[in-house]
N, C-alpha and C positions, 0 to 999 in steps of 0.2 A: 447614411445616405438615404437621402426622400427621394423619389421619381414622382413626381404627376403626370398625367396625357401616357399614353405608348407611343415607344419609341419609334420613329420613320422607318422604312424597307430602307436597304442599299440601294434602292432603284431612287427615289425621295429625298436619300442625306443628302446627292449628288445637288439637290436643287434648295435645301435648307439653311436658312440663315442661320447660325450658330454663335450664340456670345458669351463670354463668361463676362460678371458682374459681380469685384468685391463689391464688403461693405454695403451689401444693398437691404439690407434693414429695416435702413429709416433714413430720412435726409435726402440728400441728393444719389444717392445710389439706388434707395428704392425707387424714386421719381424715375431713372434711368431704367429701372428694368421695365416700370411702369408703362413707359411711352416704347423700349422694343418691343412687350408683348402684345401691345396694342398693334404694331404694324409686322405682327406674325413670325416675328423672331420665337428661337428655341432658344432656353435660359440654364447657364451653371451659374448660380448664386449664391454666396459666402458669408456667410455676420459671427462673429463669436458666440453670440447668443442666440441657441437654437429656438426657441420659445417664441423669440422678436423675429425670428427668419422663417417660420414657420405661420406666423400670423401674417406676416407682411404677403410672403406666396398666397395667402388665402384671398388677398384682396384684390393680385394682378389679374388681367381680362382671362378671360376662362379660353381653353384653348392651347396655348403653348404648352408645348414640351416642355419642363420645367424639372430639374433636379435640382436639388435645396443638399448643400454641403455645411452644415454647423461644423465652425473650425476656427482657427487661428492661422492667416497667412504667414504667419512668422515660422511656423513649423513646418518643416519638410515634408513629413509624410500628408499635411494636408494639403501641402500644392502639390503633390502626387494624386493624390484622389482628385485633385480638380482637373489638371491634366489627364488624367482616363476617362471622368466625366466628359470634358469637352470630345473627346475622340468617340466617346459610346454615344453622341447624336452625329458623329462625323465628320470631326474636325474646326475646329473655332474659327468663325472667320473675324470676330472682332475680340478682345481684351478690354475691359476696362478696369483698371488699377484704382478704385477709388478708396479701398478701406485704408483707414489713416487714423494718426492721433496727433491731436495738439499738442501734448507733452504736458510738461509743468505745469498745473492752474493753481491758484490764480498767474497769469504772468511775470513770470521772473525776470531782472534785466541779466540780462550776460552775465555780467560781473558776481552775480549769485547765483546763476544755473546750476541745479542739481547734475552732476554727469552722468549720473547713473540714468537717470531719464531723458539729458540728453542721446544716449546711447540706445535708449528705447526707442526715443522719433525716430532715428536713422533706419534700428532694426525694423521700423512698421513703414515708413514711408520712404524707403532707398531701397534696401539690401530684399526686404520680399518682394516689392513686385518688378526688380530686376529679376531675379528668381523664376519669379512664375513666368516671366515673360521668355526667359530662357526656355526655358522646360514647355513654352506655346508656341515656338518661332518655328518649328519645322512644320506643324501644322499649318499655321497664320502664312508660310510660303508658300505650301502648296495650294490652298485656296486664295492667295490675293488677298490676305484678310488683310488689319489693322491694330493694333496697340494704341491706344489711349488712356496717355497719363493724364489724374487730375493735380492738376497746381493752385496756386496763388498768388494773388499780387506781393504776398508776405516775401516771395521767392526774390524779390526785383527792389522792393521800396524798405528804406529802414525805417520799421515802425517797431516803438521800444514797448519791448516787453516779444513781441515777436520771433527773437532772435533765433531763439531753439527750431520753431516749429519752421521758421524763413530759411534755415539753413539749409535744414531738413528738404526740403521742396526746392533751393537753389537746386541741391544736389542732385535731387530728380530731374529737376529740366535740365543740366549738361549732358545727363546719361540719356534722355530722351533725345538730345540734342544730335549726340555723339549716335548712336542709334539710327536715325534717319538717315544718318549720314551714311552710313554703310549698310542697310538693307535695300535692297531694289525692289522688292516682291511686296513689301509690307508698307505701308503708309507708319508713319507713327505722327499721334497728334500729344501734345498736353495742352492744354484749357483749363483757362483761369474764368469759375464760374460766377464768381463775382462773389459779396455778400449776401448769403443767405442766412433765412431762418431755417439752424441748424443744431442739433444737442451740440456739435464740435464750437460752432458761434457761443451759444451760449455758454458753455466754458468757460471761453476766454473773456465773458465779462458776467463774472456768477452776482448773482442777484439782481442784474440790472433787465431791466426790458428792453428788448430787441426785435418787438413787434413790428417796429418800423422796416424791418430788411423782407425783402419777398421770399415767397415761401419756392424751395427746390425746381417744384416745377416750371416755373417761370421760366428756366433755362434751359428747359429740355428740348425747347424748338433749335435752341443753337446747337445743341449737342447732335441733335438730327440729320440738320444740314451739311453741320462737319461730315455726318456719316453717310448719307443717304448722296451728298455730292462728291465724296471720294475728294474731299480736298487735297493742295498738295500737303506734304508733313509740313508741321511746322508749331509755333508757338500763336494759340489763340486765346481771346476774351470772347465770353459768350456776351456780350453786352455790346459787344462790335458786330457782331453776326444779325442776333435777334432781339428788339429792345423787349426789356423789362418790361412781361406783361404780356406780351403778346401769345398766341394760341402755340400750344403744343403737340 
């Protein structure tokens, strides 16, 4: 575990923005802690790769609370430690569920999907950040917080080759779905943030150029608004919210 900044008095948590942030790296997840530590949030931040999650902390606004967890959501004991992280600034009041894998690349069709890696997307993009989000709900009640899952159009539209990683993210927005439905304390959002210029994009089309898709931040002003306006729960596109391009 890293800390940067010292941690708030009890007198202070009572009044702190608190968020934990898979996946935030590189991609759209860093972009997201980017733009809350910009607007004063305190940060528990996750990547597999401590080296890339450690660089990436060095470059958000100076200032936030910041604890850096190198881990793997798929393991228990590290959504433990993220879970006491978020409580050693004072309780989470938002979740965002972004670390994820495509699965299979190059894209397989169904009909040839490796299961073993099928098995994988599920374990990275269902079964953890239902998990974590379990083990953040009594916190996320008591302050009014939020859960925000990220999704896909892959989740809704049949696009072939897709299948594995569309499943995958079906499955998250019913549980996202199923969820809202029965919390009354907690907002839950998932958002589909469009195509981006992303390592996960480029995956899915190795060797091609993908320069054309905008880059993460583009979508942070949606992400924002979802949060900053206390939406109702529900299923969004950042592309509906805030168009492509506009300031973050």
């Amino acid at each position: 575990m890293c800390r940067r900044g010292p941690l708030p008095s009890v007198r202070d948590m009572t009044n702190t923005k608190n968020a934990v942030v898979t996946g935030a790296s590189r991609g759209l997840g860093l972009a997201l802690a980017r733009g809350l530590a910009a607007d004063g949030w305190s940060l528990v931040i996750d990547a597999r790769d401590g080296e890339a999650l450690r660089a990436a902390a060095a470059g958000l606004p100076g200032g936030a609370r910041l604890i850096l967890l190198p881990g793997d959501v798929t393991d228990p004991a590290h959504r433990d430690d993220i879970a006491r992280a978020a409580a050693d600034l004072g309780g989470p009041d938002l979740l965002i569920n972004n670390a994820g894998t495509l699965g299979a690349s190059p894209l397989p069709a169904m009909a040839d999907y490796p299961v073993g890696e099928l098995r994988d997307a599920f374990e990275v993009n269902v079964l953890a950040p239902i998990a974590l989000t379990q083990l953040l709900l009594p916190g996320l009640r008591l302050r009014g917080g939020a859960v925000l899952n990220i999704t896909s159009d892959a989740a809704v539209e049949p696009y072939a080759g897709w299948g594995g990683y569309g499943a995958a993210k079906a499955a998250l927005e019913q549980a996202s779905n199923v969820l809202s439905a029965e919390e009354n304390l907690v907002r839950v959002w998932w958002v589909d943030p469009g195509d981006l210029r992303t390592h996960m994009h480029q995956l899915a089309y190795p060797g091609e150029d993908i320069s054309d898709r905008p880059l993460p931040d583009s979508a942070v002003g949606a992400f924002k608004k979802i949060i900053a306006e206390r939406l109702p729960s529900g299923r969004y596109r950042a592309a509906e919210l805030v168009p492509t391009g506009a300031p973050s």
